[in-house]
N, C-alpha and C positions, 0 to 999 in steps of 0.2 A: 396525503398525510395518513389516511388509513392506514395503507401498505408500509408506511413508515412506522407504525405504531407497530402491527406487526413485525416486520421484521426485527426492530427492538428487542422484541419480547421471543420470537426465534434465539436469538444471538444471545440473551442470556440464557436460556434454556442449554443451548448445545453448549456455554463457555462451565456453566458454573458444576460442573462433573464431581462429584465426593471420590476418593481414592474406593478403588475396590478391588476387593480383598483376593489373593490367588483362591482359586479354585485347585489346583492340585500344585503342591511348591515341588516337587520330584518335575512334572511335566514341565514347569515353569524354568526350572536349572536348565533343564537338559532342549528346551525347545529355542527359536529361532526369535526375536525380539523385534516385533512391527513396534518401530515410531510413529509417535504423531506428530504433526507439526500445525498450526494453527497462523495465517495471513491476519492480521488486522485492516490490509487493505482490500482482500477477494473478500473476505470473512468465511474461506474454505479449509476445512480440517482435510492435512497431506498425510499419509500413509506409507511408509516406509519400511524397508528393512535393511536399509544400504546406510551404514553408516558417516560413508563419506558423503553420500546425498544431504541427509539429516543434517551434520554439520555445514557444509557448504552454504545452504539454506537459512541455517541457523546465524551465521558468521553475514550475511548479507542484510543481518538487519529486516528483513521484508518477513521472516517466520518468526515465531517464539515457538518454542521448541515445550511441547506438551507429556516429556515422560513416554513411556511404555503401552501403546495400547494392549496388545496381547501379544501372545508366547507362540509362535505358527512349527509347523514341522519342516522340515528338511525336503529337498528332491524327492522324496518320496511320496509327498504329498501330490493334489491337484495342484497343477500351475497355475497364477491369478496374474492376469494382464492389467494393463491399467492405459487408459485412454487420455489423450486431453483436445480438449475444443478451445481451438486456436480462436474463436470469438471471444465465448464466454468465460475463456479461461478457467474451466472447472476440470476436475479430473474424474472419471468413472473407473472402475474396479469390478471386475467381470472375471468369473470363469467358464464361460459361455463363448463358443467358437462360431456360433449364429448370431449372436448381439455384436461381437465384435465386425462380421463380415457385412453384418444389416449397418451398421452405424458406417464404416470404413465407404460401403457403395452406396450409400444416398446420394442422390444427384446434387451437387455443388455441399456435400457434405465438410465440414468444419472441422470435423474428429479424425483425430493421426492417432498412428498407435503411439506408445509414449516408451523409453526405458530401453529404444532398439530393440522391441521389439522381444524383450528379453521378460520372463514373469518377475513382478516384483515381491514375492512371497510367496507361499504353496501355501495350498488346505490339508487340513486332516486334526483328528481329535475330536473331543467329545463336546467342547463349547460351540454355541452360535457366534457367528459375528454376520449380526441385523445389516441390514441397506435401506437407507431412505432417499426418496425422490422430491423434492419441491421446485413447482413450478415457474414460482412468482421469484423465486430465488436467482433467476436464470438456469433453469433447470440443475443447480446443486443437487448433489449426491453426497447422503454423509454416510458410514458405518460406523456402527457402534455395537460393544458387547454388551453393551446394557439393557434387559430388558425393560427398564424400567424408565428407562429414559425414551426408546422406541415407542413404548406404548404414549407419553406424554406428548413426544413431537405430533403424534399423530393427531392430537385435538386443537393445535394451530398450523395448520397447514400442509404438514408431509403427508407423504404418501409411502405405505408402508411396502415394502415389497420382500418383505421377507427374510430369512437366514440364507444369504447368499454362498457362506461359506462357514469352514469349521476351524476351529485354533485349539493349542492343547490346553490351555490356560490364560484366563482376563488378566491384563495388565493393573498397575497403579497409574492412572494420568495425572498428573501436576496440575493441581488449582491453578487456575488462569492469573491470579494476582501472584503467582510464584513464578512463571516460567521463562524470564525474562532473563533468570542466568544461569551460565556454564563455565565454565573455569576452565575453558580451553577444547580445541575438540576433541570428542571422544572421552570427555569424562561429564556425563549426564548425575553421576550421582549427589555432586552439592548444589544446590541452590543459594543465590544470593537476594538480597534487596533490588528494587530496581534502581534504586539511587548505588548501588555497587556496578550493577551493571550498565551505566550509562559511563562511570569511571572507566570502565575498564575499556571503553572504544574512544575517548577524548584524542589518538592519535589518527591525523586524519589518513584516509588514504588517497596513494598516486595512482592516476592510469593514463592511457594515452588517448582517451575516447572523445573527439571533438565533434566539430559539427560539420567537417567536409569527410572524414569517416564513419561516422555514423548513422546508418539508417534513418528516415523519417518522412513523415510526411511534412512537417514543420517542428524548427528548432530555434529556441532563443539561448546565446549562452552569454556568458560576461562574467568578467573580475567584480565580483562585491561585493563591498564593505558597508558593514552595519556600526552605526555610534549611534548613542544620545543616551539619555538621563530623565529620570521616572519612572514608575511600573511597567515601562513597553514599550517597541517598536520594533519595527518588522519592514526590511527589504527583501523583494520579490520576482520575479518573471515568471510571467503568466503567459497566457496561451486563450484567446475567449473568442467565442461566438454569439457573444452580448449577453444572455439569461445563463450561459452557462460556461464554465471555465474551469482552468486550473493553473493551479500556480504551484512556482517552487521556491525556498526561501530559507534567510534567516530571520529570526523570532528570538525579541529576547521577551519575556513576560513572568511575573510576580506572580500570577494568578492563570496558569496554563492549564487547560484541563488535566493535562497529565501531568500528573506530580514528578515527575522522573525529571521534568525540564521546567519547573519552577525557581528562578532567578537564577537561569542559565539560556546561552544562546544556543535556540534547536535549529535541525533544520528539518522541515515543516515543509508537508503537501496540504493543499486545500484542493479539495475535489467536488467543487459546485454542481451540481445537477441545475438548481434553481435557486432563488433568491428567496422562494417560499421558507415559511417554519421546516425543519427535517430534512432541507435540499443540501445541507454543506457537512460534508464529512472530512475528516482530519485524522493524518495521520505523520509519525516523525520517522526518521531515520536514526539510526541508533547513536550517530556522535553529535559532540557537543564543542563547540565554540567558541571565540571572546570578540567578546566590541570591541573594536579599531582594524582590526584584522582579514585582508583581502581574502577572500574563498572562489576559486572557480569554478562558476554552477554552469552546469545545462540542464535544460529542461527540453524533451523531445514528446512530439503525441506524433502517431502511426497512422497507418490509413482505417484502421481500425478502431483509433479511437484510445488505445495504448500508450501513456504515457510511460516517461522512466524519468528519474533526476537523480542528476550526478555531482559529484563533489571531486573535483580536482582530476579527472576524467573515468573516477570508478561512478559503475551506476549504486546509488545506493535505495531508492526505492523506487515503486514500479507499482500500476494499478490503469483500469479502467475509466474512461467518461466516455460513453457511447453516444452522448450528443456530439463529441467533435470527430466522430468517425466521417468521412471523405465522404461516403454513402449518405447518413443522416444531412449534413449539411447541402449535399448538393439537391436534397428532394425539399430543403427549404429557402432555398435559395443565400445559403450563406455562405462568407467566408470568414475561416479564421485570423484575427489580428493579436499579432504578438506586442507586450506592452511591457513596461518595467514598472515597478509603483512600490511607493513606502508610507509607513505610517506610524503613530502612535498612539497609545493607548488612553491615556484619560489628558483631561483639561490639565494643562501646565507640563505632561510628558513631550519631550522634545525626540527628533530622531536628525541623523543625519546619513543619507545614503547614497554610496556612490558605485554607480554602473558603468564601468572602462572597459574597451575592446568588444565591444559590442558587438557580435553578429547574429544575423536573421537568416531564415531560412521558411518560405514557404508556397514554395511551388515543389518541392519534392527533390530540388536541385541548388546546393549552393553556389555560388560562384560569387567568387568576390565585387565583377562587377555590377551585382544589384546597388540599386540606390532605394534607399529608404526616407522617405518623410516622416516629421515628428507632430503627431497633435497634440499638445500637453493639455492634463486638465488637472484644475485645481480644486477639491471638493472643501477644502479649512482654509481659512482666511489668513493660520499663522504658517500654514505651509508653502513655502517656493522653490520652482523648477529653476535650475540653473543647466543650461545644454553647455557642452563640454565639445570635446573635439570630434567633426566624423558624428556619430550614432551615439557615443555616451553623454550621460547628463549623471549630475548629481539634482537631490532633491530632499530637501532639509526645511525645518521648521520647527513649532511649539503649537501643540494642539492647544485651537481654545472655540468657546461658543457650545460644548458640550452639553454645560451642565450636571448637575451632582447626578451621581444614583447613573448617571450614561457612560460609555466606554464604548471600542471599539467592534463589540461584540452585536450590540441593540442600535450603534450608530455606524454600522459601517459603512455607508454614503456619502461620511461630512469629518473621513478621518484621512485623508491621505492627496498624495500627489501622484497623478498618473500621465508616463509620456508612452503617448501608443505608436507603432511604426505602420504605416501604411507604404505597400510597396507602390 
């Protein structure tokens, strides 16, 4: 809980940036444009200067796209590399030909160079652009031109390490409650609401990404459909190792933390660490929904721990749970079980959910003829499992036994119906 409090208090520090002012507008016109881009699921600020990266990123729902860090120079600058660690999923930025080669030959080392290897922006000019290191982060690395921001991180937890590199001129970054919209790629200049921006992706996307070609260590996918009536309900497939899981889903809710998807159907990662105060983080995918209406999800986690979920076979978001890494689980002797579960929100809200074409995957090998058993469990007494053909079941009901002032949020043990597959 500590380390939750901090990091909290991290993450508004690095989100809540004031625009700042150029330092030279001549340098500014004429120099090179580092993007930022900001995860709400890593909680890692991306650094760019490649526009179609920026956008790409931007368009996948998984970044919000932060404005202008600084103005860099041209080829003629120092080259800056940029790394990423295929655990932690963070990226490092370096002009350093010994950091890079120290990190690249660690023995069973994590870190690839990133970008082909190609710099993703040059140094030169007369500004700083800062480097911070925190530990407890999973070793994140932020840059910032800000000194005044550098000197702050540095009294909850970073580690300072210095002016890494030079830029001709500080950027404008996009207040975090802003940067949710783009009007197309390649034009960063207007901003919208985030209730515009959630319009503007309500058409879903196609792909071809299922669960006998797609990569995984374990995969749940299925046709489903979300109905019912009241402030809430939420059909899911999850992925758990008992204290810790994750799920992928539709959500329709009244009262959603994020306003962008209030009395709209999201779709919704819940990425459990623990069942403790601080353990459940949440995050959506940029489109939006309707109740009655089939969507088909996959939900996939890696051996690492890596999940992604997709919507009609595009992936649309993607994040960490280092408890259901292959590694973690086998030094506790677990396995992961794949389950479907729906629910809703307060006393008298009804849901009605159905899970069709059902398939499993988790030995690292799909093949159709796996057989799967069903444990159903009932946590509400107006909720009931109905099994279907094969592997699908619907599971539909009217939440009651709550009580006032409780919801799904302070009661989530005694809101739902769960059928789990045991191979």
């Amino acid at each position: 809980m500590k380390f939750m409090k901090k990091f909290a208090c991290v993450l508004a520090l690095v989100l809540c940036i004031t625009a700042i002012p150029f330092s030279n507008a001549k340098a500014a016109q004429e120099g090179v444009a580092v993007y930022r881009l900001y995860s709400p699921i890593t909680h890692e600020h991306l650094f760019t200067a490649d526009k179609n990266e920026r956008d790409t990123l931007y368009l996948t729902g998984a970044w919000g796209y932060e404005g202008v860090a600084w103005y860099a120079s041209g080829p003629e600058g120092e080259p800056v590399y940029r790394l990423y660690n295929t655990c932690s999923r963070n990226h490092l930025y370096t002009m350093s030909q010994n950091e890079i080669n120290t990190l690249l030959s660690m023995p069973g080392t994590d870190w690839i160079i990133d970008n082909n290897g190609d710099p993703v922006f040059y140094s030169a000019g007369t500004d700083n652009v800062y480097r911070l290191y925190n530990y407890e982060l999973k070793g994140m690395h932020l840059l910032t031109t800000d000194a005044n921001e550098y000197n702050v991180l540095a009294t909850v937890g970073w580690d300072q390490e210095g002016y890494q590199m030079k830029c001709y001129a500080t950027g404008s970054p996009i207040p975090e409650s802003l940067y949710y919209g783009q009007n197309g790629p390649g034009n960063v200049s207007e901003l919208y609401t985030p209730e515009t921006y959630v319009r503007d992706y309500t058409v879903m996307p196609t792909g071809t990404a299922n669960i006998s070609n797609t990569a995984s260590a374990a995969t749940i996918e299925a046709d489903v459909t979300l109905d019912g009536s009241g402030t809430g309900s939420h059909a899911k497939l999850v992925m758990s190792i008992g204290p810790s899981a994750v799920s992928f889903g539709l959500q329709y809710d009244t009262a959603s933390q994020d306003a962008r998807f209030r009395n709209r159907v999201a779709f919704m990662i819940e990425n459990i660490d623990s069942n403790n105060p601080g353990g459940q983080r949440y995050s959506w995918s940029p489109y939006v929904g309707d109740l009655g209406k089939t969507y088909h999800l996959m939900l996939t986690v890696d051996e690492n721990g890596g999940y992604k979920g997709y919507i009609n076979g595009v992936e649309v978001v993607s994040g960490v749970n280092e408890a259901l890494s292959v590694k973690s689980m086998a030094s506790k002797g677990q396995k992961i079980y794949p389950w479907v579960e729906a629910s809703a929100r307060l006393d008298g809200d009804s849901v009605d959910a159905k899970f069709q074409n059902v398939k499993l995957k988790t030995l690292g090998d799909y093949k159709e003829s796996y057989r799967f058993f069903n444990t159903p469990v009932v946590t509400n007494d107006g909720i009931s499992i109905v099994p279907l053909s094969g592997n699908d079941v619907e599971i539909k009901g009217t939440i009651t036994g709550l009580g006032a002032g409780n919801d799904w949020d302070n009661k989530y043990d005694i809101v739902s119906g769960v059928y789990r597959y045991d191979r």
